[in-house]
BAKE-968308 format. One line per field, with one value per residue: residue number from 1; x, y, z of N, C-alpha, C in turn. Coordinates in pm, whole numbers, plus 50000, padded with zeros to 5 digits. Layout:
i = NUM:...
n_px = X:...
n_py = Y:...
n_pz = Z:...
ca_px = X:...
ca_py = Y:...
ca_pz = Z:...
c_px = X:...
c_py = Y:...
c_pz = Z:...
//
This chain:
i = 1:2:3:4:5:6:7:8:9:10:11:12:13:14:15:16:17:18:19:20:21:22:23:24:25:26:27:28:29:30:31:32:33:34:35:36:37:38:39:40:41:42:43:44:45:46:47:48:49:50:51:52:53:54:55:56:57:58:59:60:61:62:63:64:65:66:67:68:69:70:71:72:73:74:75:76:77:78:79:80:81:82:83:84:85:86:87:88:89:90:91:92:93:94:95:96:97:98:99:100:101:102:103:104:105:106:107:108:109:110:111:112:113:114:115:116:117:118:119:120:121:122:123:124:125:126:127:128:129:130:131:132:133:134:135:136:137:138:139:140:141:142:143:144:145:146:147:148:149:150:151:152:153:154:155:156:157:158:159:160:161:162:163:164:165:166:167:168:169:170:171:172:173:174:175:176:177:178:179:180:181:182:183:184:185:186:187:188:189:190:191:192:193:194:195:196:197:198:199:200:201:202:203:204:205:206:207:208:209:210:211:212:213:214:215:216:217:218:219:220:221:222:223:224:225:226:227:228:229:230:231:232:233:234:235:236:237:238:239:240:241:242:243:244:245:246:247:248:249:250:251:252:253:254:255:256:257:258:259:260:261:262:263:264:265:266:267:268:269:270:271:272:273:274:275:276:277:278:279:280:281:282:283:284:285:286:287:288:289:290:291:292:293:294:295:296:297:298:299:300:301:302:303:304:305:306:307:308:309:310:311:312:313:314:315:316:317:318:319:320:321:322:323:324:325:326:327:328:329:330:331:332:333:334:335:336:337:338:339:340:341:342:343:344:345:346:347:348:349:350:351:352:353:354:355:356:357:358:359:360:361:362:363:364:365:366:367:368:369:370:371:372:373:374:375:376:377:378:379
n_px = 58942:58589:58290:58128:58316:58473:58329:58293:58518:58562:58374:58217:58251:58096:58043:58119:57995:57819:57909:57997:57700:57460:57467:57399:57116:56969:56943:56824:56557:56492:56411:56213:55962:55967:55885:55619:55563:55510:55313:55071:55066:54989:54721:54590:54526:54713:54824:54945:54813:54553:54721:55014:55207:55125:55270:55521:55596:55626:55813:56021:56030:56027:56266:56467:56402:56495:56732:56836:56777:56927:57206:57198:57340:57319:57292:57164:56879:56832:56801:56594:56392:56224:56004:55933:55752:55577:55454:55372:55189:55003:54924:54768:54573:54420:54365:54116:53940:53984:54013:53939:53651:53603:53480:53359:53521:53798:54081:54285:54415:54346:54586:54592:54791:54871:54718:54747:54838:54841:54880:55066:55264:55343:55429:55692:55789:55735:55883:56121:56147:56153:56361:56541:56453:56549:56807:56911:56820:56971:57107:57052:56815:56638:56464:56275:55977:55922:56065:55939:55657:55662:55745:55531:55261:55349:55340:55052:54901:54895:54823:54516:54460:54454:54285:54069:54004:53842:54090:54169:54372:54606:54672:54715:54970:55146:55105:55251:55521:55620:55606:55776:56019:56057:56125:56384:56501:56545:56410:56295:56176:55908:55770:55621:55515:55299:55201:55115:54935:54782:54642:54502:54293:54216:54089:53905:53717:53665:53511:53308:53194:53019:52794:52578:52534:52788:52993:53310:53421:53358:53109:53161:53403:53385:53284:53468:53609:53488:53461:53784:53756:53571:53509:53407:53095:52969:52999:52918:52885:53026:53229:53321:53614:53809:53743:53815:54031:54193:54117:54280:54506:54585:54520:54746:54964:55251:55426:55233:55003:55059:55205:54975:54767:54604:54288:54128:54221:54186:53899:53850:53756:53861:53893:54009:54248:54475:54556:54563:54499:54710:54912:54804:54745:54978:55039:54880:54938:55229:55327:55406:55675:55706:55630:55762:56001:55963:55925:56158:56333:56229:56308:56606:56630:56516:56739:56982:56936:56919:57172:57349:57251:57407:57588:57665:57795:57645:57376:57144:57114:57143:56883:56728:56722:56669:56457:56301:56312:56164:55927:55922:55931:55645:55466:55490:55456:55195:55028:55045:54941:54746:54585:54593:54465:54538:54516:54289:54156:54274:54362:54614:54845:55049:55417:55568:55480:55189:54941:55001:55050:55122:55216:55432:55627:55681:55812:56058:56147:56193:56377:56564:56642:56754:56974:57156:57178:57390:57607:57708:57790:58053:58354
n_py = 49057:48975:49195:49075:48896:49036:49150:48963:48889:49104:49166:49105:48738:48443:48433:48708:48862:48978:49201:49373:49454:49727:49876:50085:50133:49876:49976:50198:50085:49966:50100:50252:50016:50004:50254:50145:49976:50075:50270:50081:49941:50127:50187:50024:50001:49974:49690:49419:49290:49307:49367:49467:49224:49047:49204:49225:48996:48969:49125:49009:48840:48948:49047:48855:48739:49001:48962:48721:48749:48962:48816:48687:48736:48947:48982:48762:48827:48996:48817:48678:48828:48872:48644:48656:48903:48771:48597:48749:48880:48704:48609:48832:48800:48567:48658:48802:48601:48367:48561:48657:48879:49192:49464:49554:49505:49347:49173:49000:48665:48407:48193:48032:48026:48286:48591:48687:48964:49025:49281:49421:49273:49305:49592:49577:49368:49496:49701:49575:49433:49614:49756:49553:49535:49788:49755:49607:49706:49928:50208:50388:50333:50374:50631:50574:50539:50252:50107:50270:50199:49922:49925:50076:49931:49705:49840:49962:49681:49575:49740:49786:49539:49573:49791:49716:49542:49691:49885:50159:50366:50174:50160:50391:50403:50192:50298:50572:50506:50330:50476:50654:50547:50531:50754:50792:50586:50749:50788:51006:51350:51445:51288:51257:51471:51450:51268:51363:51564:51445:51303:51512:51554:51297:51326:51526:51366:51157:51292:51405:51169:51122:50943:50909:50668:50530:50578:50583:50531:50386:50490:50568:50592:50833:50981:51004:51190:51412:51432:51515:51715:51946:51864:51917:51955:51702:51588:51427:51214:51115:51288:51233:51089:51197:51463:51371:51283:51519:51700:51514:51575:51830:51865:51762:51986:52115:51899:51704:51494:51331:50968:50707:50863:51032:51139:51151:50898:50687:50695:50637:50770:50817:50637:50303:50309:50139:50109:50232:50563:50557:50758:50947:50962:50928:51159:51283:51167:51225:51482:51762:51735:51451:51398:51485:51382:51089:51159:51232:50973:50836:50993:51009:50717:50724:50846:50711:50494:50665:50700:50499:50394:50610:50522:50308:50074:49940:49933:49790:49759:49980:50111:49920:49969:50274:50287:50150:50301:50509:50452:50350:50665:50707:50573:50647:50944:50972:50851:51045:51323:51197:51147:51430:51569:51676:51506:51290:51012:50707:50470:50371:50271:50353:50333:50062:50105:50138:49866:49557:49261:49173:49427:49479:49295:49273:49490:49450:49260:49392:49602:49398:49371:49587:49633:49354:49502:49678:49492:49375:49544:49608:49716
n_pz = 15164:15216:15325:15499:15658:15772:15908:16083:16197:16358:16549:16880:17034:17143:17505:17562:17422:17584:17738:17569:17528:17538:17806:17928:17823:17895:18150:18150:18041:18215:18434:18349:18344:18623:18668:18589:18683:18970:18938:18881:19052:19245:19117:19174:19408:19598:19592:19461:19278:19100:18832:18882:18929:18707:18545:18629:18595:18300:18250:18320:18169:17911:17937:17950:17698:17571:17576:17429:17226:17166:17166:16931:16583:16444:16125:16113:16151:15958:15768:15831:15866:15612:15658:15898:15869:15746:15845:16091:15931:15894:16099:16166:15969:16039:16310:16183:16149:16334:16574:16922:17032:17186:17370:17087:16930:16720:16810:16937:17002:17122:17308:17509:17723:17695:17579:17275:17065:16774:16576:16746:16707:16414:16416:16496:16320:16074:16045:16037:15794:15655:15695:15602:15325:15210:15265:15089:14861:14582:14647:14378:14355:14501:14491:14265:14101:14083:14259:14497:14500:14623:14878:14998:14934:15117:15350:15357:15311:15596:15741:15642:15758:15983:16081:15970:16256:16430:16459:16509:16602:16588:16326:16245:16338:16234:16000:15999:16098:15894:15713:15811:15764:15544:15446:15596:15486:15231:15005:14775:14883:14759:14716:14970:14999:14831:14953:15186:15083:14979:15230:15328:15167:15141:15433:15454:15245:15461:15622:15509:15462:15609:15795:15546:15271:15234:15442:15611:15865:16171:16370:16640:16610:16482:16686:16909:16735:16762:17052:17128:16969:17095:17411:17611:17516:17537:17875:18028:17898:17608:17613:17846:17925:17831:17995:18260:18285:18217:18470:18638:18532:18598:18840:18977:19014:18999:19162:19261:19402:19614:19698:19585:19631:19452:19401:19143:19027:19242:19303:19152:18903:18636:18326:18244:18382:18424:18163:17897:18018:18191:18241:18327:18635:18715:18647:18834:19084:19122:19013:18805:18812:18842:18603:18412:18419:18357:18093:18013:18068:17844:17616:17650:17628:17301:17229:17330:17126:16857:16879:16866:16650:16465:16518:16373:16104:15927:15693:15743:15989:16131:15996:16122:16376:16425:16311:16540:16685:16639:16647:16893:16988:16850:17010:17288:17221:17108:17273:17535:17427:17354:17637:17720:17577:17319:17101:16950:17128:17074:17164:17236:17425:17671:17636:17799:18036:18077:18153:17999:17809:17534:17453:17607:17614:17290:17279:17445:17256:17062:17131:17179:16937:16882:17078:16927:16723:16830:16956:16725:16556:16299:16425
ca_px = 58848:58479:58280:58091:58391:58565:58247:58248:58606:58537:58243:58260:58188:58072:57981:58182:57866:57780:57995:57947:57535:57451:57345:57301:56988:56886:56892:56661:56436:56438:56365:56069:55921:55983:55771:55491:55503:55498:55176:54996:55049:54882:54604:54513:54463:54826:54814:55030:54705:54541:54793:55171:55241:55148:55380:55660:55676:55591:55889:56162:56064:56056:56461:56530:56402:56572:56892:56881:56754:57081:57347:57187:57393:57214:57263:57025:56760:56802:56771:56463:56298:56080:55982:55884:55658:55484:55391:55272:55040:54943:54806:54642:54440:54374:54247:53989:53914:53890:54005:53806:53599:53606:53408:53345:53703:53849:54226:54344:54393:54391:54678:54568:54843:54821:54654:54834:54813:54940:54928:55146:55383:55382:55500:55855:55834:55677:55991:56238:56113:56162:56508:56598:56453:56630:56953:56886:56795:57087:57067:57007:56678:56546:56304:56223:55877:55843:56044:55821:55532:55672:55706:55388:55242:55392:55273:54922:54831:54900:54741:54422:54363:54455:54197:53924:53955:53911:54211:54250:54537:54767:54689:54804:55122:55195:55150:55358:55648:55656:55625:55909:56153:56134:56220:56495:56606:56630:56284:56235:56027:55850:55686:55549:55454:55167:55109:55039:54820:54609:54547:54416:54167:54126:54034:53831:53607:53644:53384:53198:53086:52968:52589:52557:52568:52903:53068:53417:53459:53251:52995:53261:53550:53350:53222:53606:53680:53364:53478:53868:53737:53510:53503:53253:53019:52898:53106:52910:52915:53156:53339:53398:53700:53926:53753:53851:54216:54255:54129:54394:54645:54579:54535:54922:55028:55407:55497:55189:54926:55163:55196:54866:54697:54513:54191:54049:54195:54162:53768:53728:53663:53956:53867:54144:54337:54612:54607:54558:54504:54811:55028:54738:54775:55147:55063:54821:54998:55411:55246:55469:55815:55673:55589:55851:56136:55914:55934:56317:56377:56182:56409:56708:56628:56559:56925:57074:56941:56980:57375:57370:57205:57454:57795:57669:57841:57594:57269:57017:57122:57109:56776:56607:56753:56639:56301:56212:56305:56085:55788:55839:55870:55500:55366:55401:55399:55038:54956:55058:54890:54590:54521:54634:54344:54598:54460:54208:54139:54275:54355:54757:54880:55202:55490:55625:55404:55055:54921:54962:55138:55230:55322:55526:55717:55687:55881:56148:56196:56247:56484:56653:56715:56854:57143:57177:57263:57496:57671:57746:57878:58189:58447
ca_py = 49012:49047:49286:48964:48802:49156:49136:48880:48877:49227:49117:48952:48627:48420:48512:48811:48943:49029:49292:49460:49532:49855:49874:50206:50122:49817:50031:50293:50032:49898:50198:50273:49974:50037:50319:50097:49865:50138:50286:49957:49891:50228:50208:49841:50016:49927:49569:49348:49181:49196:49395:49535:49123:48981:49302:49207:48858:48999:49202:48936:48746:49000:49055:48713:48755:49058:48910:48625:48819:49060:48679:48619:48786:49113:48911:48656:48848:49038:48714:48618:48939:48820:48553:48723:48992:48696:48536:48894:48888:48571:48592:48948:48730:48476:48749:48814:48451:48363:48611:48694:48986:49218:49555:49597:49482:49192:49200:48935:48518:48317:48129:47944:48075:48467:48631:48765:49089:49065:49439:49489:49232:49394:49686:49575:49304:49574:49816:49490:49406:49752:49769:49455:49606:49907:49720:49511:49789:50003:50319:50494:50291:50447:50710:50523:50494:50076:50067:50310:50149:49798:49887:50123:49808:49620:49866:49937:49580:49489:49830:49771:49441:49587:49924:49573:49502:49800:49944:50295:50406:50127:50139:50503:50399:50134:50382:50679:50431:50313:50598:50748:50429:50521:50874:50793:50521:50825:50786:51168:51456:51458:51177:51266:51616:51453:51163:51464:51660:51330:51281:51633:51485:51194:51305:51587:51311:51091:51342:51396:51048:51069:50969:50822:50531:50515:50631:50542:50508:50345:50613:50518:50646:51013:51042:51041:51325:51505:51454:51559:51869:51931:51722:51995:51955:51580:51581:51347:51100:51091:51347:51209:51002:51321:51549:51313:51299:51682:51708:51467:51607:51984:51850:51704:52050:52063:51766:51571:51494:51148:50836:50632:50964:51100:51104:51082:50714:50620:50682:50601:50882:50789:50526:50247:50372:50077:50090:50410:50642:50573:50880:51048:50882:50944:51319:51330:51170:51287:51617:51755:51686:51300:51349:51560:51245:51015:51190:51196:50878:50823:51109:50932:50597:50750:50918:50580:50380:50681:50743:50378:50370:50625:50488:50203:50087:49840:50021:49714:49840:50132:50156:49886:50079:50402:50289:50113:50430:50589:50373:50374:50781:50763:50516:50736:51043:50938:50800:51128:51345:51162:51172:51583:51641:51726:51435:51217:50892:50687:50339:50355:50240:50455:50203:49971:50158:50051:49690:49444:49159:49149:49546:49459:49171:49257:49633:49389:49194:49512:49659:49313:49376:49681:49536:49275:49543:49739:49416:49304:49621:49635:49755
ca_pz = 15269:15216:15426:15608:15681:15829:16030:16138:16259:16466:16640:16987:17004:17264:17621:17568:17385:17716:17805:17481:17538:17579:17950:17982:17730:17976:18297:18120:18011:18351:18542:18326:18344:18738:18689:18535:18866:19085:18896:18834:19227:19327:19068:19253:19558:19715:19584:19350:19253:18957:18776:18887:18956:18657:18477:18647:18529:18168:18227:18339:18018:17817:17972:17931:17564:17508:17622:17373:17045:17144:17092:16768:16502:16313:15999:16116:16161:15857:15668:15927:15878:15520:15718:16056:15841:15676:16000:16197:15859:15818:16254:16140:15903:16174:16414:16087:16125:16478:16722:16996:16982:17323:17380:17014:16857:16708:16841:16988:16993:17220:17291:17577:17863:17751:17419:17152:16954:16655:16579:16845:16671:16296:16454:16499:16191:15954:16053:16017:15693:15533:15676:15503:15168:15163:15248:14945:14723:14526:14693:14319:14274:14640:14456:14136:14143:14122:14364:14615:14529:14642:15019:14988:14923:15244:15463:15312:15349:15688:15795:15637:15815:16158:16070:15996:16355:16407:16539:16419:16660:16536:16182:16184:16417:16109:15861:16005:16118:15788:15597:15881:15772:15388:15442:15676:15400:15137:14936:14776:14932:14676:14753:15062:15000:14757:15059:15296:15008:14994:15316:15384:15071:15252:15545:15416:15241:15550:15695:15424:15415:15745:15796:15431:15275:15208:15516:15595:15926:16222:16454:16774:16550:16464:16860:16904:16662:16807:17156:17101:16898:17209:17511:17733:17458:17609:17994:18087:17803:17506:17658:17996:17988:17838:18095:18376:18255:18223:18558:18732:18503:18640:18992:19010:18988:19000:19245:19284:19564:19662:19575:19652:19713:19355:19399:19001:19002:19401:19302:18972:18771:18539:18306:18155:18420:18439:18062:17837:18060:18325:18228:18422:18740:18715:18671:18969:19225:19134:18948:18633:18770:18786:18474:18307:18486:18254:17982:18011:18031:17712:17541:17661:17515:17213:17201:17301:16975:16723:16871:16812:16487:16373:16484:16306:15919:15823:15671:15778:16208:16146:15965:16217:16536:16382:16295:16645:16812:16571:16667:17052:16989:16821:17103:17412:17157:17088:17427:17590:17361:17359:17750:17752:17438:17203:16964:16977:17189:16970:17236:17215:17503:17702:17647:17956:18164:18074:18188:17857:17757:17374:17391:17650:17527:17186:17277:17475:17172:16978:17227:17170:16846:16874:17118:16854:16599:16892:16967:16634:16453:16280:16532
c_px = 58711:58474:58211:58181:58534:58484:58220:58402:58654:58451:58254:58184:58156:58005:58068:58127:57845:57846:57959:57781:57589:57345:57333:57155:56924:56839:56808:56572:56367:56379:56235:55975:55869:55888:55610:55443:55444:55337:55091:55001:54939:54745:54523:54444:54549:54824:54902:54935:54624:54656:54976:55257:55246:55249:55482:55702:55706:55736:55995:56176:56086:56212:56467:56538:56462:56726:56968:56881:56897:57206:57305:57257:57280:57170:57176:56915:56702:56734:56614:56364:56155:55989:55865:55748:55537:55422:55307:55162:54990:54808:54712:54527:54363:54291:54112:53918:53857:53948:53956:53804:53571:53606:53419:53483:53760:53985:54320:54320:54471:54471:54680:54655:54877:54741:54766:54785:54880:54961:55012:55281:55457:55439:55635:55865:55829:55842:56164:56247:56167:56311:56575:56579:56540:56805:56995:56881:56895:57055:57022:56862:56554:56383:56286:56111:55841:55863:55984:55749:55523:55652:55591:55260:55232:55328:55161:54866:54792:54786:54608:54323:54381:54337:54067:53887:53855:53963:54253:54405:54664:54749:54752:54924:55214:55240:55257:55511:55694:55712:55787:55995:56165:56161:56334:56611:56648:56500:56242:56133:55933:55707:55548:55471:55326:55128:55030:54923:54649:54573:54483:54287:54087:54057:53913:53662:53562:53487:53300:53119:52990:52817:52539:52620:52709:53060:53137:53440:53333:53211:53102:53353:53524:53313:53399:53667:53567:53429:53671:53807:53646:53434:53352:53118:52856:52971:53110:52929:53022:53304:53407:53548:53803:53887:53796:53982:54263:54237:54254:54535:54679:54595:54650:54993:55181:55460:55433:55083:55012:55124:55065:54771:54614:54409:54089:54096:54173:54000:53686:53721:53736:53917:54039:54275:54484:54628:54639:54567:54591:54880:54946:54730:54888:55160:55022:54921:55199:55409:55358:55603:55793:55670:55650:55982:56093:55974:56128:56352:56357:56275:56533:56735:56594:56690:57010:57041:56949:57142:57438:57379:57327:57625:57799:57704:57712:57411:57127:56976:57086:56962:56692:56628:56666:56443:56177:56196:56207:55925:55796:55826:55714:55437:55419:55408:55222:54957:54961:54977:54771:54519:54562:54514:54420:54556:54356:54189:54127:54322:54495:54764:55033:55279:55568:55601:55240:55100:54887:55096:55233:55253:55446:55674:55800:55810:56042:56217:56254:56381:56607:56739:56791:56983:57195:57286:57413:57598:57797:57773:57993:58265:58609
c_py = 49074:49119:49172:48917:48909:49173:49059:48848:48986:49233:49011:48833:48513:48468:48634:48942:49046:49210:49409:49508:49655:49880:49986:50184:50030:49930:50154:50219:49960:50008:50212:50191:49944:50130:50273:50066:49948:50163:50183:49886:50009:50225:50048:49867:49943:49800:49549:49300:49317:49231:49385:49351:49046:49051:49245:49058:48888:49020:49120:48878:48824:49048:48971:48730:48859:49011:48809:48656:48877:48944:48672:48711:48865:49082:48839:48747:48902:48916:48682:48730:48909:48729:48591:48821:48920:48619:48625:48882:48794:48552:48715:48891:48604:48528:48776:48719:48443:48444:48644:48865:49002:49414:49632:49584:49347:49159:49124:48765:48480:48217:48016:48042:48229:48503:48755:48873:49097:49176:49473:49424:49330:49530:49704:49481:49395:49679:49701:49441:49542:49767:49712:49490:49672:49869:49677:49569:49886:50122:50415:50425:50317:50492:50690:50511:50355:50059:50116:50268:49987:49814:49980:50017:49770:49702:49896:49789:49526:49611:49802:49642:49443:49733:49823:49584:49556:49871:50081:50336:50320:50103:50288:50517:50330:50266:50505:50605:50355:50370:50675:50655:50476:50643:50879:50699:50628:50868:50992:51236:51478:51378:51181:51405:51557:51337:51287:51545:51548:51256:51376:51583:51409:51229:51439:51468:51202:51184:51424:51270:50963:51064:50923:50670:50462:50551:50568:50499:50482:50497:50605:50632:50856:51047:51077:51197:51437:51563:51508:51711:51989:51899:51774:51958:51798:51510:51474:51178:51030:51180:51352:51138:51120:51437:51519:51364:51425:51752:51648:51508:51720:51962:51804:51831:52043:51949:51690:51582:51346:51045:50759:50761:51032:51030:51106:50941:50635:50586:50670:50635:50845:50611:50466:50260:50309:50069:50205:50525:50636:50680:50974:51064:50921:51104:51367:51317:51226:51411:51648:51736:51548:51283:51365:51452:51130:51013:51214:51111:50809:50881:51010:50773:50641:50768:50803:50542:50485:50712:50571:50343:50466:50617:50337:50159:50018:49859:49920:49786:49902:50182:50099:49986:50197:50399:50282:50223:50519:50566:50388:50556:50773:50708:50606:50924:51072:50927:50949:51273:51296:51163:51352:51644:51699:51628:51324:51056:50780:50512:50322:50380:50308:50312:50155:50018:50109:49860:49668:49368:49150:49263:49500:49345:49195:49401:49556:49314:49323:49558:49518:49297:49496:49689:49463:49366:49623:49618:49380:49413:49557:49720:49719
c_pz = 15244:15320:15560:15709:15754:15960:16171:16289:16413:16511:16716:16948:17122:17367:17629:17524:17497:17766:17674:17423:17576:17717:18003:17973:17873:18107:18260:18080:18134:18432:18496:18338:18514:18767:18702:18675:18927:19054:18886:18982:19281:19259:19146:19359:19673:19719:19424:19228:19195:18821:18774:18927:18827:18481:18489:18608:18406:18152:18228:18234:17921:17814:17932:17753:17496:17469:17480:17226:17068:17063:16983:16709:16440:16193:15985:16093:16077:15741:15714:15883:15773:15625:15848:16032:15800:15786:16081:16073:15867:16044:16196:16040:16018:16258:16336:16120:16280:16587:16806:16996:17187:17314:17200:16870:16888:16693:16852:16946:17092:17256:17386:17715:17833:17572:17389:17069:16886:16594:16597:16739:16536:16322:16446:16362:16085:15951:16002:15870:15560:15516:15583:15370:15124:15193:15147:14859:14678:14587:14508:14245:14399:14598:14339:14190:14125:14234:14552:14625:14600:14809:15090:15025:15107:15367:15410:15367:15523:15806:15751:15688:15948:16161:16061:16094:16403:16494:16490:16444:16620:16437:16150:16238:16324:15987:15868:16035:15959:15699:15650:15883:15599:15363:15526:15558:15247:15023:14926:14839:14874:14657:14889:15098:14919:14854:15147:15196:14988:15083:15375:15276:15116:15362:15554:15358:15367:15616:15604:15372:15525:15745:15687:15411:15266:15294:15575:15748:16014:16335:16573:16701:16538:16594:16934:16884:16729:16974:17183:17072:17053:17314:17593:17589:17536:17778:18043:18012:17702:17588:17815:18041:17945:17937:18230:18364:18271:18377:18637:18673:18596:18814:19045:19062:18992:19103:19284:19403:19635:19611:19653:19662:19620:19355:19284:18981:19146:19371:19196:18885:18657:18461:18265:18231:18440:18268:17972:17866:18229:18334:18309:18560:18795:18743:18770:19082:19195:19071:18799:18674:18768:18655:18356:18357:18396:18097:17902:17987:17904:17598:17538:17590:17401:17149:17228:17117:16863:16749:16823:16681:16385:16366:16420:16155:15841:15813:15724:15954:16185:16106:16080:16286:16472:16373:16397:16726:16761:16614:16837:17081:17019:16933:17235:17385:17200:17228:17475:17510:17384:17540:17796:17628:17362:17096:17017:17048:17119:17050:17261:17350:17542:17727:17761:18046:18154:18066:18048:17829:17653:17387:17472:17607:17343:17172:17314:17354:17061:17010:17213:17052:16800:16930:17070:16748:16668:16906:16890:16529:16458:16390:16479
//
């Protein structure tokens, strides 16, 4: 008996799927996204309207869509995956082309009934794509160097036409989720001890090419690194939207001023506040056990999809699962981090808690394929 056809025979089938999701996983993805509402109602000013209403539809579809990626077979999608990566690139050239351009950044397309970020999408194709490689590839041709340089390659490209837009924060969420799928698939240390030696190079000449003709990154991107390094320097200008945040973080103290009741987003001071900077909001009004109950549930869905990923036989699951959890790590890694001034203001959005469409959807569809691969193990 092949191994397909062993698979195929120990894998429910039918509506019986059902029973075999992993709903612990849903009811932590539901609660957090529970959180979002709640926050995206108080930042309105105790209204559904303009935000925490048009979340919660986001959210039922993005269930509905999880629901249905989970029935498809694991195999499909492995086969789908070339396919799926060549499409997230082929819109990131599109957004080059015509996406609309909105406070300085060319992100999105218009779809007519919501706009699309294809960024957001390559995120989960770029991680589905690699899996499928490394399932494909002999495990003793891992750390050959052709075949490193092939999915080097795959992620390089798709990053340098989302860094165009320019998107810094998710061209370095591509590149570390990438890079953190081909050391999980086995790719020598060796390898990445001379990636890390040349980006201390890189980023050494990154600011040596600042102010000449030849300088690498846009004046926005260095007022960033200026205002991270230190924020009091300009309080009122560059460095106002991380001195806001550190204020309403500090003002939560352990349990919060209540819900509806922080007064850096009741009055403003907080910019972005239903998008980038919500984890601050969250810290004012429920203070650090609000914020440390967050951060749990985050933990916890992690530990679902890698206990998943590793009672799993069939190395494609196991690498996606492994990878997506790797990627919603870095996104409210990053997010959280970046409104506490541990790194720079870099636009990364805290996941199923900030107001947006394609992360949202596009995280649901992720999360769908990780019940896909729980479903449809061998058993």
């Amino acid at each position: 008996m092949s191994y397909l056809e062993g698979t195929v025979k120990s894998t429910p089938s039918g509506l019986r799927k059902v029973f075999y999701l992993n709903w612990p996983l849903v009811l932590l993805l539901g609660s957090v996204c529970g959180i979002g509402f709640l926050m995206l109602y108080s930042v309105a000013g105790g209204s559904f309207t303009p935000w925490a209403e048009p979340q919660m539809k986001r959210f039922a579809l993005g269930l509905a869509l999880m629901f249905v990626v989970a029935m498809v077979p694991i195999w499909l999608w492995r086969n789908l995956s070339g396919l799926a990566f060549v499409i997230s690139l082929l819109l990131l050239v599109a957004v080059a082309v015509i996406g609309d351009e909105r406070k300085g950044s060319q992100r999105w397309l218009d779809l007519g009934f919501m706009d699309l970020q294809p960024s957001e999408l390559m995120k989960i194709t770029l991680v589905m794509f690699l899996a499928a490689y490394y399932d494909w590839l002999p495990a003793k041709k891992v750390s050959k160097p052709f075949w490193v340089l092939l999915p080097v390659l795959i992620i390089l490209v798709p990053t340098a036409l989302v860094l165009r837009q320019p998107d810094l924060g998710t061209s370095l969420l591509l590149l570390t989720a990438g890079g953190g799928l081909m050391f999980l698939a086995g790719v020598h240390w060796a390898y990445f001890a001379a990636v890390i030696a040349s980006g201390v190079a890189l980023i050494t000449t990154v600011f040596q090419s600042r102010g000449t003709g030849w300088q690498l990154l846009n004046d926005y991107q260095y007022r960033r690194v200026d205002t991270f390094l230190d924020p009091a320097a300009d309080p009122l200008g560059a460095g106002y939207h991380i001195t806001q945040s550190k204020i309403a973080l500090g003002s939560g103290g352990w349990t919060g001023r209540g819900f509806m009741q922080g007064t850096q987003s009741r009055l403003n001071f907080l910019p972005e506040k239903h998008t980038d900077f919500i984890f601050t909001t969250l810290a004012e009004e429920f203070g650090f056990m609000g914020a440390i109950s967050l951060l749990g549930l985050y933990a916890l869905i992690i530990l679902f999809c890698v206990v998943t990923a590793l009672m799993n036989k069939d190395r494609f699951s196991s690498l996606l699962t492994l990878g997506i959890a790797l990627n919603f790590f870095l996104f409210f890694a990053v997010n959280m981090s970046m409104v506490m001034g541990l790194a720079p203001v870099v636009g990364v959005p805290l996941p199923l808690v900030s107001y947006g469409g394609s992360a949202m959807l596009v995280l649901m569809l992720a999360f769908g394929l990780v019940q896909s691969a729980h479903v449809h193990r061998p058993r």
